[in-house]
N, C-alpha and C positions, 0 to 999 in steps of 0.2 A: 768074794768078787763074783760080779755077775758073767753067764758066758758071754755080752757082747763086750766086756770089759779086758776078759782072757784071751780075747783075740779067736774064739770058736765061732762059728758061722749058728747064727741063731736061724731056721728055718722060716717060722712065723715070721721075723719081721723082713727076713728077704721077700717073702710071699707078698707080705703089707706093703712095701717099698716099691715093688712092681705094680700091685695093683694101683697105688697112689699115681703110679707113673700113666699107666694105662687108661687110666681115666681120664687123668689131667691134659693127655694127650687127644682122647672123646670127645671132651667137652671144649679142646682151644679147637676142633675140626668141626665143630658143630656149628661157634662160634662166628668162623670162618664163613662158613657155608649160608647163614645167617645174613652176615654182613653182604656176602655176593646178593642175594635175594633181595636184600633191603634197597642196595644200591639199581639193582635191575629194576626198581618200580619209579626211580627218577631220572635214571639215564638210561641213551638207548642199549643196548648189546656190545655193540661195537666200543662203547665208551669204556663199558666196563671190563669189559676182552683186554684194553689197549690198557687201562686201570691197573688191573693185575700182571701185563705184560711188563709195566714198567717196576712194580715192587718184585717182581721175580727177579729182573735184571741187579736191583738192588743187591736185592738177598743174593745173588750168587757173586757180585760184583766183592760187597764190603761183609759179608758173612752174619 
């Protein structure tokens, strides 16, 4: 029986598990950051201010 089978706490793949998370967290903010940019080269500031104003309300609205 392997230790993540036995129920022991395997180091390596908590390390793996985090970095996978840390990353994946990197790259959806880069992402993001990306899209704001993209958006600012066809709408004015303000559009995109009110853009993101409205999907934050979302996100804290319905989760």
């Amino acid at each position: 029986m392997s230790d993540h089978q036995s129920g022991r706490k395997d180091p390596l793949w908590e390390l793996s598990a985090l970095e996978q998370a840390l990353y994946l967290r990197r790259s959806s903010t880069r992402f993001l950051e990306c899209a704001i940019h993209l958006c600012a080269t066809h709408m004015t500031l303000e559009e995109v201010a009110d853009l993101l104003e409205r999907e934050a309300e979302q996100l804290r609205r319905f989760g």
